[in-house]
N, C-alpha and C positions, 0 to 999 in steps of 0.2 A: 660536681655538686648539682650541675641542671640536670645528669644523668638521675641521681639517687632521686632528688625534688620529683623531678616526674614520674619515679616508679612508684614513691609515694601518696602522689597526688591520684596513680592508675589503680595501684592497689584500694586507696580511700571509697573511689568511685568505684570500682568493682563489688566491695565489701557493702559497700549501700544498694548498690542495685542487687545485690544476693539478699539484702535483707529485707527491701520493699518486694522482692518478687516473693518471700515466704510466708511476709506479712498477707501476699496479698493471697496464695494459696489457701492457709490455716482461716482464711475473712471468712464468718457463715453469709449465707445467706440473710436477706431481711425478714425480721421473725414478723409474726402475724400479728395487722393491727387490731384491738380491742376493738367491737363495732359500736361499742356506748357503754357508757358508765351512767346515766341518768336518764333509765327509761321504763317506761310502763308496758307490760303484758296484759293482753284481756279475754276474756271469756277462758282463762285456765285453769284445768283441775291440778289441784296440790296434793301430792301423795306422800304420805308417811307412812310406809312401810305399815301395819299390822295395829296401824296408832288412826289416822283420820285420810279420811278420803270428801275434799272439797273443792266444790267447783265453785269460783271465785270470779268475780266483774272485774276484775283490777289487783296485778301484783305490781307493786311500783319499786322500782330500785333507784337509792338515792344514798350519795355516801357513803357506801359499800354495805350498806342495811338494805332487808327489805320488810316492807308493809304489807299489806294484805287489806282488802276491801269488798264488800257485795255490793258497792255500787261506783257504779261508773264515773270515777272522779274526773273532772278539769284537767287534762294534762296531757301532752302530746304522746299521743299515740307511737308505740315502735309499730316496724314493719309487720304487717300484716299475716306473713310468713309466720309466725309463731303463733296464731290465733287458734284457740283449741288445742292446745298444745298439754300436755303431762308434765309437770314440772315435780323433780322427786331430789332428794340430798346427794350429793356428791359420792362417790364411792370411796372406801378406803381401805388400801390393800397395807394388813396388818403385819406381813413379810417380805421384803424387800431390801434391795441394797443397791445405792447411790455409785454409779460411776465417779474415777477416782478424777481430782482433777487437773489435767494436763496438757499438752500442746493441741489435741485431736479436740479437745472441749465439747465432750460428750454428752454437757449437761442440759442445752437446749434441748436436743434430739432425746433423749429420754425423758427429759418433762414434755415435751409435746405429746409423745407417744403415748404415755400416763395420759392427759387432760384429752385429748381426743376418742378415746375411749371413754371417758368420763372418770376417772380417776382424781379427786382431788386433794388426798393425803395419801402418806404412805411413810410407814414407821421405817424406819432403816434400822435393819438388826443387827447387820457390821458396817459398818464403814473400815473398808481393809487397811488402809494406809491414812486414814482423818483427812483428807484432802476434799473427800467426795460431798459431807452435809454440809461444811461450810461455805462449798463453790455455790453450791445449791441455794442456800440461805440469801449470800450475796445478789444470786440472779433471782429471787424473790424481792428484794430489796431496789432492784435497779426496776423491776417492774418492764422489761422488755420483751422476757420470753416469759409466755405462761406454763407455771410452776409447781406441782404440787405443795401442798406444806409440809413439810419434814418432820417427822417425830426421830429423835438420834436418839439409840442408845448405846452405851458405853458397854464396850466386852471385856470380861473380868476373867480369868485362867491362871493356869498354876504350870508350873514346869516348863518347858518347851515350846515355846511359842509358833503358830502356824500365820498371824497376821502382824502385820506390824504396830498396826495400831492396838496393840492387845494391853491390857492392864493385870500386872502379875500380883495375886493374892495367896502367902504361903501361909499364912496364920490364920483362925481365926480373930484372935484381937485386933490385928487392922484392916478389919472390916469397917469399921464405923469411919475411918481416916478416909479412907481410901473411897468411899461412894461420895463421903460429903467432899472431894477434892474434886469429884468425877462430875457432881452439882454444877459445882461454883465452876467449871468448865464449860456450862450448856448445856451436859445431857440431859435428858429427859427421864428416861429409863434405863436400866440393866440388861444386857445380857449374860447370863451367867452360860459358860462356855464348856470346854472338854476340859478334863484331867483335876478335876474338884472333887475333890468328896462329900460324903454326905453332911457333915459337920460345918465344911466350908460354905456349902450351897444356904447352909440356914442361916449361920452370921451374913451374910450376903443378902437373905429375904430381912431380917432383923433389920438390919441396916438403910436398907431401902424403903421399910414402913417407915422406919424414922424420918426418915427425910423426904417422905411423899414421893418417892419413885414406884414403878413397877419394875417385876422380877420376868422376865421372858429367859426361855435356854433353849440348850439340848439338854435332854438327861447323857451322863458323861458316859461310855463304854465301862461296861464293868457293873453297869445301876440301873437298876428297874427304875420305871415309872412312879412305881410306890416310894420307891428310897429316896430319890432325888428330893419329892417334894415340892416342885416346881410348879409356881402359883400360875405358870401361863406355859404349856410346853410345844413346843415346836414338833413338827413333824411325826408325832406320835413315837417318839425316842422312847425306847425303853418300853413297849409291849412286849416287846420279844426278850425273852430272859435268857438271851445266852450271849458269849462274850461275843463281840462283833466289831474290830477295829475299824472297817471300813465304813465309810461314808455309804455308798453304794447300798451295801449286805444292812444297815441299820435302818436308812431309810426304805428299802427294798425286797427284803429277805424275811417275808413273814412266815417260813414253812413251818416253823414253832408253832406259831401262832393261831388257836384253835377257837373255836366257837365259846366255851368255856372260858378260856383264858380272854376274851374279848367279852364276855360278861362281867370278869371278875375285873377286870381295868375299867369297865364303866361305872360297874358299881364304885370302884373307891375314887375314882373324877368327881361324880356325883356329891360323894359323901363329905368329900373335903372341899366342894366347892371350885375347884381348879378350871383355868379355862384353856383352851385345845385351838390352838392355832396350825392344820393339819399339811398343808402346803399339797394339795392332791395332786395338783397338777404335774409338780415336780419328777410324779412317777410316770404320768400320762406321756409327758416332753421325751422321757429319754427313750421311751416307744419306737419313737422316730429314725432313732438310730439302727432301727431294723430295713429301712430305706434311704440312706443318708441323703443320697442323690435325688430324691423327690420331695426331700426337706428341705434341700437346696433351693429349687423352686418354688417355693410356699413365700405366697406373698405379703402370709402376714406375720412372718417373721423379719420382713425386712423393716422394720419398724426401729430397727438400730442397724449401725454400718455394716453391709458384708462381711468384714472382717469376721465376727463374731462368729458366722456359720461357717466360712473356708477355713479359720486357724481355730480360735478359739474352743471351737466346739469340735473343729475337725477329730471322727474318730482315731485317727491314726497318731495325729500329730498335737492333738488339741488339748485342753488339760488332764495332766495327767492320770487322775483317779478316772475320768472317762473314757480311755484309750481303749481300744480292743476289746468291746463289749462283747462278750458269745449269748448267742441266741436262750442259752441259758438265764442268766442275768437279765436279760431283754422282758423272758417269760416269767421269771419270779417278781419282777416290777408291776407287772400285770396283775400279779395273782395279789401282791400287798396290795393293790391300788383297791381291789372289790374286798379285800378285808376290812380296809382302812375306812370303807363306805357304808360297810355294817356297823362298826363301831361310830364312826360317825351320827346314823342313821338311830342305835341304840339311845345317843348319849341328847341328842334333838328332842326323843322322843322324851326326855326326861329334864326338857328344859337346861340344860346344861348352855353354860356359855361359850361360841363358836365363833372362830373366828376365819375370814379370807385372806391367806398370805401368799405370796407366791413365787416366794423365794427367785425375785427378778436378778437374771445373771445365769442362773442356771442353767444347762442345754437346754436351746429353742424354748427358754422362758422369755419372753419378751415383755417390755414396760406396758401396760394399760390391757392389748391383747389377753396378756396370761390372765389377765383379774375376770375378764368377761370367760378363759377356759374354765377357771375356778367353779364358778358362780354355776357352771353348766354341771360340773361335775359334783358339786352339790347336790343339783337338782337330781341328778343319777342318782344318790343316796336315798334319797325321800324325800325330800323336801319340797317346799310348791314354792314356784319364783315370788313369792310377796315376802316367804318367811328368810327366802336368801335374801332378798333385800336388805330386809332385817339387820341381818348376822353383817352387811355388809356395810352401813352407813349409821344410824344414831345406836346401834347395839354396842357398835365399834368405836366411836364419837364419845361416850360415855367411859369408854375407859383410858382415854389419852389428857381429858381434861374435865373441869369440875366446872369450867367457866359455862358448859353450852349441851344441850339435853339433847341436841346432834337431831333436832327438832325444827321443819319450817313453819315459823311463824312468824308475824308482828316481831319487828327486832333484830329479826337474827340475823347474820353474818348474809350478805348474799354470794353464796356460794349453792350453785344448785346445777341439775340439768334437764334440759328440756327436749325434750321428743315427741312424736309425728302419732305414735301408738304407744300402749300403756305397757311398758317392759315389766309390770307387775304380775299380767294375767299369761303371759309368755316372754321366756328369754329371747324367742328370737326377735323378738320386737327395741332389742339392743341396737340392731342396726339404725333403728330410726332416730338416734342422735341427730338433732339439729344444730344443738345450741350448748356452749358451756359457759357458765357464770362464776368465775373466780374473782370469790372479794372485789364485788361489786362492777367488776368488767365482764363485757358480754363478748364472746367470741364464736365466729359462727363458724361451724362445722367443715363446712365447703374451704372456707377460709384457710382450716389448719389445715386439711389433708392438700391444701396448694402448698404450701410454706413447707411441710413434711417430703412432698415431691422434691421440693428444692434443696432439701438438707441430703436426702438420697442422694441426689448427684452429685451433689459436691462431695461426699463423699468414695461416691464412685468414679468420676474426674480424675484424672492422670494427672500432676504427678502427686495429688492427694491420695491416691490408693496405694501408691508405691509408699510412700514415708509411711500412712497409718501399719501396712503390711510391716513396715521394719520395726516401728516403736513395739507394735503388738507381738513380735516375735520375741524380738527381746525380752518383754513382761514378761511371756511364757517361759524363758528360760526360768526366770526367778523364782516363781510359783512355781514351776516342775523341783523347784529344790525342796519344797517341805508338802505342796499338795500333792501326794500322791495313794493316798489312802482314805 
């Protein structure tokens, strides 16, 4: 019996010491402290995008509000460092999707990456497995790591499911059941998904006026742009009128695609009001895969774990619908990216409403990074950096909520960011990020890119790389079983 006692008592101790040493592996690092939540800015100009340009004595944040004043009120001065400084709204990237949530806890590292760039919302258009908005929610709620704010929406499909978190709509009759259940669950919005038809897509838009949602999709393979109907469409699905099951060839494959045919799709965007969420970059990223190994090196993709560039993305081995790209593919990506910039560039010129998304997850899309690629690739269409601002923060701001004109004034939310040069009159003046202010906490620049250093290497840390390596291989089995088109 002292024999067994003791094996038990060695086994107990063994089993704890394996458990505090993995607790202590999966530990992050200590996130970045807020530098102040109650403090005053001075001599800065306030920009609002294509709306007011003021140079102000005194921005004062209090309460997670801020004030605004032309004279130099009584109150302890912040650090000097921000003096003359460009303070403009936050950005918000209108296509995205939420790392899922699980032992690797990928949510700090992707919201820093977002907020360090200046990112301060970001609509999530799948959440694959529901795990990812609500992890996210929660570390908004704990207030430790800085976070974007989440817009979720609920993905809606018919037949065959490719995610798991997907919501199956065969009728049009329960349409009306089925969004107001998808409500009273949190979502925000709709994603209206693959293998819908036209019929289903409109009970689906019907549904969601009712109950104050927006409608975001793809147009489904097999459906023009026209047919679908889609009051908010993703990645310009459906210019191209011919069948296209792939991922790749839909997003990619504009050789259809004519001068002509790109008048006539702007004309009826225009005519019906619909808004174009085009995700440019998406085509720009997989470029890259023309040099995989010098994408490897690219330091500002490592803005989330290695893993993502050696397996996830790897051309060989990495998701499936990405495997084995030929230089072919590589070149018609190319050729839709300058299509997609006319049409783009058409539909500006005609005040149409545009949106920045950037389908984060995607190869070498990375959090925050991809928003400022966008933003450049915009400007590639025609546009002058004050109007992508625009398109970028209160244009955007306006259609997620009723409560707030995505407007810095007297009052509103302090959520902003401030820079060294005016990122209005040139993008490359993006770099001069000093300072980010989320809901009324100020976080300085220098600050995150330390705390980001630190999540790097834990990440890349032994035997953290080994386990992330195993869990992420596995994942890819899963998805290699439905994503492969």
């Amino acid at each position: 019996m002292k024999v067994v006692k003791g094996l038990l008592i060695g086994v107990s101790v063994c089993l704890t010491l394996l458990l505090l040493l993995l607790l202590n592996v999966f530990k992050l690092p200590s996130p970045p402290k807020s530098v102040s939540s109650d403090f005053v800015l001075r001599d800065v100009s306030i920009i609002n995008p294509l709306v007011s340009r003021t140079k102000i004595a005194s921005l004062r944040v209090s309460n997670g509000n801020m004030s605004l004043s032309s004279v130099n009120k009584n109150a302890d001065e912040f650090e000097g460092k921000y003096a003359g400084a460009f303070i403009l709204p936050g950005l918000i990237n209108m296509h995205s999707h939420s790392p899922s949530k699980n032992l690797l806890n990928l949510g700090p590292m992707f919201g820093l990456a977002a907020v360090m760039h200046g990112v301060t919302t970001w609509r999530d258009a799948i959440d694959a497995d529901g795990t990812g908005v609500p992890a996210l929610r929660e570390q908004i709620a704990s207030g430790k790591w800085p976070t974007p704010q989440v817009v979720a929406c609920a993905l809606i499909t018919r037949g065959e499911t490719r995610w798991p978190n997907s919501n199956i709509l065969e009728q049009e009759k329960n349409a009306v059941a089925l969004v107001n259940s998808l409500k009273e669950r949190g979502y925000d919005c709709i994603k209206s998904y693959e293998n819908l038809s036209a019929g289903l897509i409109a009970a689906i838009i019907q549904a969601a006026g009712e109950a104050g949602m927006q409608v975001i999709g793809h147009v489904p393979d097999g459906l023009t742009i026209e047919q679908a109907g889609l009051p908010d469409t993703q990645h310009f699905f459906g210019v191209q009128n011919t069948l296209q099951n792939s991922v790749i060839a839909r997003n990619g494959d504009w050789r259809t695609v004519n001068a002509q045919r790109i008048q006539d799709v702007a004309g009826h965007i225009i005519s019906e009001g619909m808004i174009s969420t085009p995700t440019l970059v998406t085509l720009k990223q997989i470029q890259e895969y023309s040099d995989y190994n010098s994408a490897l090196m690219n330091e500002n993709y490592h803005y989330i774990p290695q893993f993502y560039l050696e397996t996830v993305w790897n051309p060989v081995e990495g998701l499936p619908v990405y495997r084995n790209l030929g230089r072919d593919v590589i070149a018609r990506a190319k050729d839709a990216l300058e299509k997609k910039q006319v049409l783009l560039k058409q539909l500006h010129e005609q005040d149409s409403t545009l949106n920045l998304g950037t389908d984060t997850q995607q190869p070498f899309v990375v959090p925050g990074f991809a928003m400022w690629q966008e933003m450049h690739l915009f400007e590639e269409a025609g546009l002058t950096p004050e109007e992508v601002w625009a398109h970028a923060t209160w244009k955007a701001q306006r259609q997620l909520t009723r409560e707030s004109n995505g407007l810095l004034e007297t009052g509103s939310e302090a959520t902003f960011l401030i820079f060294s040069e005016d990122p209005t009159l040139s993008l490359s003046a993006l770099s001069s990020l000093k300072g980010v202010v989320l809901r009324g906490q100020l976080y300085d620049i220098d600050d995150l890119k330390s705390v980001m250093k630190d999540l790097q290497d834990h990440y890349e840390d032994e035997p953290m790389k080994f386990i992330s390596q195993y869990f992420v291989r596995r994942a890819m089995e899963k998805i290699a079983q439905k994503f492969t088109h």
